[in-house]
LUMVOLO-267007 format. One record per residue (C-alpha): x, y, z; residue in one letter; residue number from 0. Coordinates in Angstrom, 3 decimals. Example, Ala and Ser with C-alpha at 12.3 -4.5 7.8 and 13.67 -1.06 7.14 Angstrom:
2
+----------+----------+----------+----+-----+
:       c1 :       c2 :       c3 : aa :   i :
+----------+----------+----------+----+-----+
:   12.300 :   -4.500 :    7.800 :  A :   0 :
:   13.670 :   -1.060 :    7.140 :  S :   1 :
+----------+----------+----------+----+-----+
END
This chain:
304
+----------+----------+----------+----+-----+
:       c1 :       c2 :       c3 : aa :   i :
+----------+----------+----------+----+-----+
:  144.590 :  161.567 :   96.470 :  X :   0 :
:  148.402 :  161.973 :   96.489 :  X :   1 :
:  150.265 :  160.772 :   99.644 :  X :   2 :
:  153.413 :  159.969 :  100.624 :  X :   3 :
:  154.187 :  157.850 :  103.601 :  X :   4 :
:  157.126 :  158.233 :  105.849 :  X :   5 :
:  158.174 :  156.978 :  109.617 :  X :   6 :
:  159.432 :  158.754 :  112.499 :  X :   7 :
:  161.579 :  156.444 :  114.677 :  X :   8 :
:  159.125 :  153.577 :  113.707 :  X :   9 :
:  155.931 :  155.695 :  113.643 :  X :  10 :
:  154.429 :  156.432 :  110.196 :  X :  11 :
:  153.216 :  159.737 :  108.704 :  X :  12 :
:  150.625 :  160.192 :  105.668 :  X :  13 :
:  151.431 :  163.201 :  104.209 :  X :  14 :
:  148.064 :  164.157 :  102.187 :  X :  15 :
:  149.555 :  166.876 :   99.813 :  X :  16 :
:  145.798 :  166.978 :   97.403 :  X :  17 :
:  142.437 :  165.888 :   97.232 :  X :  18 :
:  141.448 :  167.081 :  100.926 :  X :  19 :
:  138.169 :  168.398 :  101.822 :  X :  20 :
:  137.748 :  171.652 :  101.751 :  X :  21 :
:  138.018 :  173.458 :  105.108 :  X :  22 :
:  137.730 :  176.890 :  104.033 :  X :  23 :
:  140.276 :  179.750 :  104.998 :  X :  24 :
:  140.951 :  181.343 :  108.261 :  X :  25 :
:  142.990 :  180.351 :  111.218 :  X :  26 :
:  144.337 :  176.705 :  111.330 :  X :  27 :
:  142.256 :  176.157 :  114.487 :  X :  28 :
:  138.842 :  176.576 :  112.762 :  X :  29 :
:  139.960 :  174.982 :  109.966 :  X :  30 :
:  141.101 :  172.165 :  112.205 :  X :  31 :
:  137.678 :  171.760 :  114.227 :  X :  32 :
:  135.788 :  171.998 :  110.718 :  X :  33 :
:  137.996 :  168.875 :  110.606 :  X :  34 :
:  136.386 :  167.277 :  113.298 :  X :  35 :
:  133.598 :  168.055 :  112.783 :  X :  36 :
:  132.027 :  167.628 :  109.570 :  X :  37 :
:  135.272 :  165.207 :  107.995 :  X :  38 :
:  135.540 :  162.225 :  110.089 :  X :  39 :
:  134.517 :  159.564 :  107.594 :  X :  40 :
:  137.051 :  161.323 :  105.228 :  X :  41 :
:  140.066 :  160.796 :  107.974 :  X :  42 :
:  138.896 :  157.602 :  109.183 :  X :  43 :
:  139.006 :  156.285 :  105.294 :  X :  44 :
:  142.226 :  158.025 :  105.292 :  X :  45 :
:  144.198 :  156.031 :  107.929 :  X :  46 :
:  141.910 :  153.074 :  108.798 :  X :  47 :
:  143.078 :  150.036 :  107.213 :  X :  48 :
:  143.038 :  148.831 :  104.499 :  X :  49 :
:  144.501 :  152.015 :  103.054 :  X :  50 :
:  145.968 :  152.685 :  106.194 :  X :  51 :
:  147.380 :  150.841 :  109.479 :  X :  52 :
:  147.894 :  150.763 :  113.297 :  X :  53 :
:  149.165 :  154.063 :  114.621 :  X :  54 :
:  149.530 :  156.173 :  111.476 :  X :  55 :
:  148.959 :  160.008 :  111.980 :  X :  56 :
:  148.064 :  161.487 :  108.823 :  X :  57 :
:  149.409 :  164.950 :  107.727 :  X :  58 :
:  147.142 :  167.302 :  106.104 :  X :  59 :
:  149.187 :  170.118 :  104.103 :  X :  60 :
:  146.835 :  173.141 :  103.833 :  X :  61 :
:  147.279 :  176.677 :  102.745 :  X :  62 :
:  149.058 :  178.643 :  105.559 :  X :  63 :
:  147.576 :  181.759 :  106.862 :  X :  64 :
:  151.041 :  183.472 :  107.972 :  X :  65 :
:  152.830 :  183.673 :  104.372 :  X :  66 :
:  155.775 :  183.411 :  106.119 :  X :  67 :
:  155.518 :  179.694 :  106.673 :  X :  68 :
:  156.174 :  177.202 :  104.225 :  X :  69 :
:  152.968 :  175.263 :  104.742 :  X :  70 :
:  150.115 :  174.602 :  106.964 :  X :  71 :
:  149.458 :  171.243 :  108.558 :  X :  72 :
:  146.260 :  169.811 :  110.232 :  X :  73 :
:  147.714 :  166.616 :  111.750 :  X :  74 :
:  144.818 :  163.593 :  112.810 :  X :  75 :
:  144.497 :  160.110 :  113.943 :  X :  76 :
:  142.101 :  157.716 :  113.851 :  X :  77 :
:  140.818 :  158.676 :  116.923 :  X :  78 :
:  141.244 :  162.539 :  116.813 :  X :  79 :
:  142.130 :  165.745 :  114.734 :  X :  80 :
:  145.520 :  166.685 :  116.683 :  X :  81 :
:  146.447 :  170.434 :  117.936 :  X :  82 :
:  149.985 :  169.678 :  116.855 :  X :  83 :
:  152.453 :  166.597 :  115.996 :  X :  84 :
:  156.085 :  166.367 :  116.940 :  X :  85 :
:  156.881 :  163.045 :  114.685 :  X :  86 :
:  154.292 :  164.034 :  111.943 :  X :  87 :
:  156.160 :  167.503 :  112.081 :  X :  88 :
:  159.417 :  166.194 :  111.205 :  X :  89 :
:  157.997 :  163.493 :  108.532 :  X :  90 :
:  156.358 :  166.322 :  106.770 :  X :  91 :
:  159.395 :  168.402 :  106.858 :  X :  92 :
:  161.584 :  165.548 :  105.115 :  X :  93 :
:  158.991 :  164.862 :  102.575 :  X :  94 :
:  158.703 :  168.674 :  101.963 :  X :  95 :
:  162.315 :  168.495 :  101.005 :  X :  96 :
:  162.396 :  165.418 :   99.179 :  X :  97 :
:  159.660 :  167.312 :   96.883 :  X :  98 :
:  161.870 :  169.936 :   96.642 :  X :  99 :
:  159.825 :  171.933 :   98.295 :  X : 100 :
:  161.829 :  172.800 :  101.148 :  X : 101 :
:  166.005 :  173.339 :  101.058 :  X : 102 :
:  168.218 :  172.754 :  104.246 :  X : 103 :
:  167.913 :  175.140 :  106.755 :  X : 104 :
:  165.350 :  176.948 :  108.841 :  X : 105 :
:  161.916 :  176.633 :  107.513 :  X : 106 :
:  158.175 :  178.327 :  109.513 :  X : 107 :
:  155.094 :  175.442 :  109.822 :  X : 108 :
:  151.818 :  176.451 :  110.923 :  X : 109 :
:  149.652 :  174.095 :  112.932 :  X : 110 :
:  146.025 :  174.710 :  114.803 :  X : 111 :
:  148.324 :  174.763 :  118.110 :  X : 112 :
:  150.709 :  177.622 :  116.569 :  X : 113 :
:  153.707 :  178.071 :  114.617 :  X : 114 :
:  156.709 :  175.533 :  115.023 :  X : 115 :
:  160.044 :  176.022 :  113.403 :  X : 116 :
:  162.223 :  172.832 :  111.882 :  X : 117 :
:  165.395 :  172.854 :  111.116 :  X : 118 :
:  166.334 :  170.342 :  108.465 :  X : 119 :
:  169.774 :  169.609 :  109.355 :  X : 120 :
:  169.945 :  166.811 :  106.141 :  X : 121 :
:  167.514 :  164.820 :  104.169 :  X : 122 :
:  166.750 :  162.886 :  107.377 :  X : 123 :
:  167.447 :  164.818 :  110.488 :  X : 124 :
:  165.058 :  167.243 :  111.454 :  X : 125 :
:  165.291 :  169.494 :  114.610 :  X : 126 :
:  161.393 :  170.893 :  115.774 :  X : 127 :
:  161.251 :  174.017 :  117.644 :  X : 128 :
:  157.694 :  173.183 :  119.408 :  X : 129 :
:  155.267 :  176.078 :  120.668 :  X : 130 :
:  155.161 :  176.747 :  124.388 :  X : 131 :
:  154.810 :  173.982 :  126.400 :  X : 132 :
:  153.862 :  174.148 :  130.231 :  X : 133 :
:  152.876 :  172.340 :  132.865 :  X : 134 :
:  148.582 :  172.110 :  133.877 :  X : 135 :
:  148.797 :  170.399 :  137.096 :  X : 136 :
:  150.870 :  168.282 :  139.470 :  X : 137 :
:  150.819 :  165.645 :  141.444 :  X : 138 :
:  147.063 :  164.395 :  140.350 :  X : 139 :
:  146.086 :  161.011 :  141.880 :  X : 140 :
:  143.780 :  158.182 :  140.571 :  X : 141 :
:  142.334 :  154.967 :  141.602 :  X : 142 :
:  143.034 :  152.317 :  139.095 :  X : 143 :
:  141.272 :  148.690 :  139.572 :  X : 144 :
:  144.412 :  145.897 :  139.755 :  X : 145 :
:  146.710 :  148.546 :  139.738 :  X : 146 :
:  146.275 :  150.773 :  142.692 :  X : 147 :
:  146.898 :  154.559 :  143.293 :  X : 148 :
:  148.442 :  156.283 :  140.119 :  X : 149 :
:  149.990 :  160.022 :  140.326 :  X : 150 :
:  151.589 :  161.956 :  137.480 :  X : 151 :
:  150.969 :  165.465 :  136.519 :  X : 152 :
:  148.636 :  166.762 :  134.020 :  X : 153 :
:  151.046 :  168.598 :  131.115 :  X : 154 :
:  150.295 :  170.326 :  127.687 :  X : 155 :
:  153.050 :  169.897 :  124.443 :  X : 156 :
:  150.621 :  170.507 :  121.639 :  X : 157 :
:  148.337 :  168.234 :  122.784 :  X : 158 :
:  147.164 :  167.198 :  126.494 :  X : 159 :
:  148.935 :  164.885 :  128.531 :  X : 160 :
:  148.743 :  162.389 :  131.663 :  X : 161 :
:  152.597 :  161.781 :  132.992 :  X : 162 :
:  153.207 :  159.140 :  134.961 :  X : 163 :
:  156.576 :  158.873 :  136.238 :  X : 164 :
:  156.910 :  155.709 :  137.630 :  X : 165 :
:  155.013 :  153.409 :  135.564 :  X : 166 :
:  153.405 :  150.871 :  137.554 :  X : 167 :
:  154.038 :  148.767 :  134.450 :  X : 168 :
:  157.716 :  148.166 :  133.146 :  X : 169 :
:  158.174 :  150.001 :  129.647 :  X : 170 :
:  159.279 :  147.412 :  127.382 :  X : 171 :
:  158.692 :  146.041 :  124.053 :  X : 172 :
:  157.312 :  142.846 :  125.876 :  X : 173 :
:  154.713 :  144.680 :  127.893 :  X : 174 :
:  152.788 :  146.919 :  125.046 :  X : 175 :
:  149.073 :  145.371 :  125.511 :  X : 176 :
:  149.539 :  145.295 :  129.354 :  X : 177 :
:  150.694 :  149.235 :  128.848 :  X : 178 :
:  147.988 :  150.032 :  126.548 :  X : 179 :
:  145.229 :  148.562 :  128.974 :  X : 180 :
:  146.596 :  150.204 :  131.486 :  X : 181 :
:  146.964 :  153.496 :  130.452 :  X : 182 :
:  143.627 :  153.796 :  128.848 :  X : 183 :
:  142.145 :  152.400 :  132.566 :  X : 184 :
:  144.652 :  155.416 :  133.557 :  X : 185 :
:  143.354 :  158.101 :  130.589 :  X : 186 :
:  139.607 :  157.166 :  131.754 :  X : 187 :
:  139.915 :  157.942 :  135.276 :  X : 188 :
:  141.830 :  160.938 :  134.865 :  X : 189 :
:  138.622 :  162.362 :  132.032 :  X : 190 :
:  136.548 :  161.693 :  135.287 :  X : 191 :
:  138.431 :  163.291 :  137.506 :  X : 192 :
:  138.108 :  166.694 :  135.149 :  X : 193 :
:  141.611 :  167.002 :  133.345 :  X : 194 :
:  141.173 :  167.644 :  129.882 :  X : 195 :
:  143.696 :  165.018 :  128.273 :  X : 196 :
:  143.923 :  162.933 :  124.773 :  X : 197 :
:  147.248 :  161.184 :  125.322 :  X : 198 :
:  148.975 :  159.028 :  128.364 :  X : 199 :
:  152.338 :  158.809 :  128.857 :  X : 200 :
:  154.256 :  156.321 :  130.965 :  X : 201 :
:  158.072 :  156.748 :  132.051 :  X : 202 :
:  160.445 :  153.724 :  132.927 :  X : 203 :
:  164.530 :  153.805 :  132.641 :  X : 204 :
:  166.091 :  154.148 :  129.776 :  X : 205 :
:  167.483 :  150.766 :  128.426 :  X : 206 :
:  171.351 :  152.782 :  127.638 :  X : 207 :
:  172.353 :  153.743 :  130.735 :  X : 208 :
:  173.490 :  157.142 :  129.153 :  X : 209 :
:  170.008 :  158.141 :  127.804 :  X : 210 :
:  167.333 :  159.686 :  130.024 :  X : 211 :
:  164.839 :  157.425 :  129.904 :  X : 212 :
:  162.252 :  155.293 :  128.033 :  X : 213 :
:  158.399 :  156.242 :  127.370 :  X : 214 :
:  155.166 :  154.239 :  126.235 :  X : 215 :
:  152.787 :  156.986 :  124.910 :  X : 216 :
:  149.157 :  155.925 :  124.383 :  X : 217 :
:  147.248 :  158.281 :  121.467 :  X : 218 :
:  143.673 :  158.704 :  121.205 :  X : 219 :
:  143.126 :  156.161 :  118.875 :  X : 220 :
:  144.552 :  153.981 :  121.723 :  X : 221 :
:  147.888 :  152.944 :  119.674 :  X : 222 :
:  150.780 :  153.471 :  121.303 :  X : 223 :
:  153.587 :  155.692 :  119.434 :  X : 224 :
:  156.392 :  153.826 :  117.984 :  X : 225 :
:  158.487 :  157.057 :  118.285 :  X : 226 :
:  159.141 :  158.982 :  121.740 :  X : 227 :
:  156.289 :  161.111 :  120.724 :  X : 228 :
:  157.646 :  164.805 :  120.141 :  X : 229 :
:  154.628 :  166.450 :  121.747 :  X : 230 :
:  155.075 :  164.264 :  124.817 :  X : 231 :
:  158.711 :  165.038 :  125.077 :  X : 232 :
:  157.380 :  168.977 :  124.966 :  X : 233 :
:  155.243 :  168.282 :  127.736 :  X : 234 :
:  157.640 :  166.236 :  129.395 :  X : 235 :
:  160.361 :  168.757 :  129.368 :  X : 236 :
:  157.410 :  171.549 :  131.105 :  X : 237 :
:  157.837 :  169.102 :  133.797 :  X : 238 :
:  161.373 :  168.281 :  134.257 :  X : 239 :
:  162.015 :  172.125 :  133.983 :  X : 240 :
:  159.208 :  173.079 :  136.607 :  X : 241 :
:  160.839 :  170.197 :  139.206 :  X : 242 :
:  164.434 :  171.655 :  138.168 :  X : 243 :
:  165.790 :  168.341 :  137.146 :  X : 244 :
:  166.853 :  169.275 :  133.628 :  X : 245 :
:  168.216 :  172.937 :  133.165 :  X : 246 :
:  167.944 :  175.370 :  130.321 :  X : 247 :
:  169.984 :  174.205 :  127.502 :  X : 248 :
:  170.738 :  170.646 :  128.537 :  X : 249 :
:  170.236 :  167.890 :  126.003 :  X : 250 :
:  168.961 :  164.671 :  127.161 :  X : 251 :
:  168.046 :  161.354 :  124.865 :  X : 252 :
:  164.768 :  159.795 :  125.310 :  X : 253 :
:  163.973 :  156.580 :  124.098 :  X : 254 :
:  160.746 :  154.772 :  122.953 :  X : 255 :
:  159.137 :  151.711 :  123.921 :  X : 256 :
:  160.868 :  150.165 :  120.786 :  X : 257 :
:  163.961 :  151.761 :  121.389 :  X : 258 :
:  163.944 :  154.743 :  118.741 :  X : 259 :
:  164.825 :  157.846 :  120.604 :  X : 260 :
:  164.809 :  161.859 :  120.047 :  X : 261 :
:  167.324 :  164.768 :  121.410 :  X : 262 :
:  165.562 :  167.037 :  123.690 :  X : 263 :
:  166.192 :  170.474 :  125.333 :  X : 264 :
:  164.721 :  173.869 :  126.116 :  X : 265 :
:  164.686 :  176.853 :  126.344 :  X : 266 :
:  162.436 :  179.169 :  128.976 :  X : 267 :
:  159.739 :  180.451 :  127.188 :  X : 268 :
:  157.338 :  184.003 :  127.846 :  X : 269 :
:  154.185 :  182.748 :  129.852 :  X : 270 :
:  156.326 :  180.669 :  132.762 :  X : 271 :
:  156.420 :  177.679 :  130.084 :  X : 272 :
:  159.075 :  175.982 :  128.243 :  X : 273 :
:  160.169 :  176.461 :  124.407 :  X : 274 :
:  160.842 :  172.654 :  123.531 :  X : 275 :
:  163.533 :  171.388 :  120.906 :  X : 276 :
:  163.466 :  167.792 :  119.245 :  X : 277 :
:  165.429 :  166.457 :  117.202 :  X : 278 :
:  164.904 :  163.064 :  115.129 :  X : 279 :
:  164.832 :  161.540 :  111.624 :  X : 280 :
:  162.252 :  160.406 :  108.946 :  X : 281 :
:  162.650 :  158.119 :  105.857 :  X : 282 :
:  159.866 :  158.417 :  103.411 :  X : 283 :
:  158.387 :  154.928 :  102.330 :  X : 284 :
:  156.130 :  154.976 :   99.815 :  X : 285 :
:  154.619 :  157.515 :   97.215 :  X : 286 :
:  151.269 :  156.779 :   96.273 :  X : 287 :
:  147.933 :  157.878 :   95.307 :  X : 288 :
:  144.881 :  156.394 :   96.848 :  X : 289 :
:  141.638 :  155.203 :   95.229 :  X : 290 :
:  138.499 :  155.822 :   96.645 :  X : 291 :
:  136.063 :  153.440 :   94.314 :  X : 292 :
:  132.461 :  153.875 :   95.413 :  X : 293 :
:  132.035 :  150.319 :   94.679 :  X : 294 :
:  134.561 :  148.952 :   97.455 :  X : 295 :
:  132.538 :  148.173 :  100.917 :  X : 296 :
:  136.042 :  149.446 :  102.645 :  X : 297 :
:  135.985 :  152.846 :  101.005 :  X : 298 :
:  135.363 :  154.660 :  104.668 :  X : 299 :
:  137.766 :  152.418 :  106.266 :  X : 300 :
:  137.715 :  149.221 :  108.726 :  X : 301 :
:  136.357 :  150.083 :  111.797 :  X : 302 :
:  136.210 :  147.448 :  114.827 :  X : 303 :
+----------+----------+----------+----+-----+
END
């Protein structure tokens, strides 16, 4: 299987470009829930260690339905196959190019959430034009044990997301396993309370006074994204726009929990939503190709 490995403001991306199961043709959304479905031991061998490690999002090219795109990508995790991916969007773009598969410029990706544009401004710097982003709910309320009452607002980016906005735990590098046990107590409650979400997101202030702010963002295979999480920011941005604190247009910087940050904006989208824009870098790694021996206990991964 050939693979090349990048990172997005700290968080890596597997780009699988062969040896794939086959999911068929059709829409990227079937293709994607075939995924799911009836692949799981191949992802989790994929980007469990040993082959893989904490918090890598693989990136599975596929054939595009709209030939107007430049490729198709089913983005997953180890805990879930992912509607879209804002950092795995631009690590695919930058490997694309360093293939030569891509040039500078404006280039079409199709996901199982819809089609995204990137702009690849150089070999590192890639500007995502994310599908509609809007948000679900506001103001939603939980009861979390040791930490009290939590509100945020239920948001969609790509993929589904809790906002809270205070975090009841400071967002700092220090504080990641206090974060991620709280925001998975806070994911929990808020799949019994009947909102639909795969990610958590927790807002604190930005450590440069002239950025926007800084984010821990907890993914379903309950790692927390090194990057400010692209999808997130989409979501993120429904919000700020729907509360009128960021206007059409206006770029703000938002940092990660380690400090790695994205330029965001928007523009009004067609269904009352927002049309997010980030804009961050990749550097590829490593180019590999993996070995799946039938005689190696590991083959399907490490999972604890």
């Amino acid at each position: 299987m050939h693979v090349i490995d990048s990172h997005t403001g700290g968080e890596p991306t597997r780009v699988i470009l062969d040896g794939g199961p086959d999911l068929g043709s059709g829409p990227l959304a079937k293709r994607a829930a075939r995924l799911a479905s009836d692949h799981l031991e191949f992802c989790r061998s994929v980007v469990l260690e040993p082959r893989g490690q904490v918090a890598m999002v693989c990136a599975l090219v596929v054939e595009p339905v709209d030939p107007d795109c430049a490729a198709g990508v089913i983005h997953f995790d180890a805990g879930a196959v992912l509607g879209m991916c804002g950092h795995g969007t631009i690590g695919l773009a930058v490997t694309l190019h360093r293939l030569r598969r891509i040039g500078l410029g404006r280039h079409r990706i199709e996901t199982p959430a819809g089609i995204v544009t990137v702009d690849l401004l150089d070999a590192n710097t890639v500007t995502v034009t994310n599908i509609e982003s809007r948000r679900i709910a506001a103001g939603v309320t939980v009861e979390i044990a040791g930490v009290g009452t939590v509100s945020g607002d239920v948001a969609y980016g790509g993929n589904a997301f809790f906002i809270v906005d205070p975090s009841p735990v400071p967002v700092t590098p220090s504080n990641t396993h206090q974060l991620t046990e709280t925001a998975m107590a806070i994911r929990e409650a808020v799949l019994a309370a009947g909102h639909d979400i795969d990610h958590v997101m927790l807002c604190g202030p930005a450590d440069d006074p002239a950025n926007h702010g800084r984010n821990f963002v907890l993914c379903p295979d309950d790692a927390y994204d090194r990057s400010p999480c692209g999808t997130g920011c989409s979501a993120r941005l429904a919000c700020l726009a729907a509360d009128g604190r960021l206007a059409e247009g206006e770029e703000i910087v938002q940092e990660s929990v380690i400090g790695s940050t994205y330029r965001l904006r928007y523009r009004k989208g067609d269904h009352g939503g927002v049309i997010p824009s980030i804009t961050g870098s990749a550097w590829v790694m490593a180019e590999s190709t993996l070995i799946f021996d039938e005689s190696d206990p590991y083959r399907r991964g490490i999972a604890v």
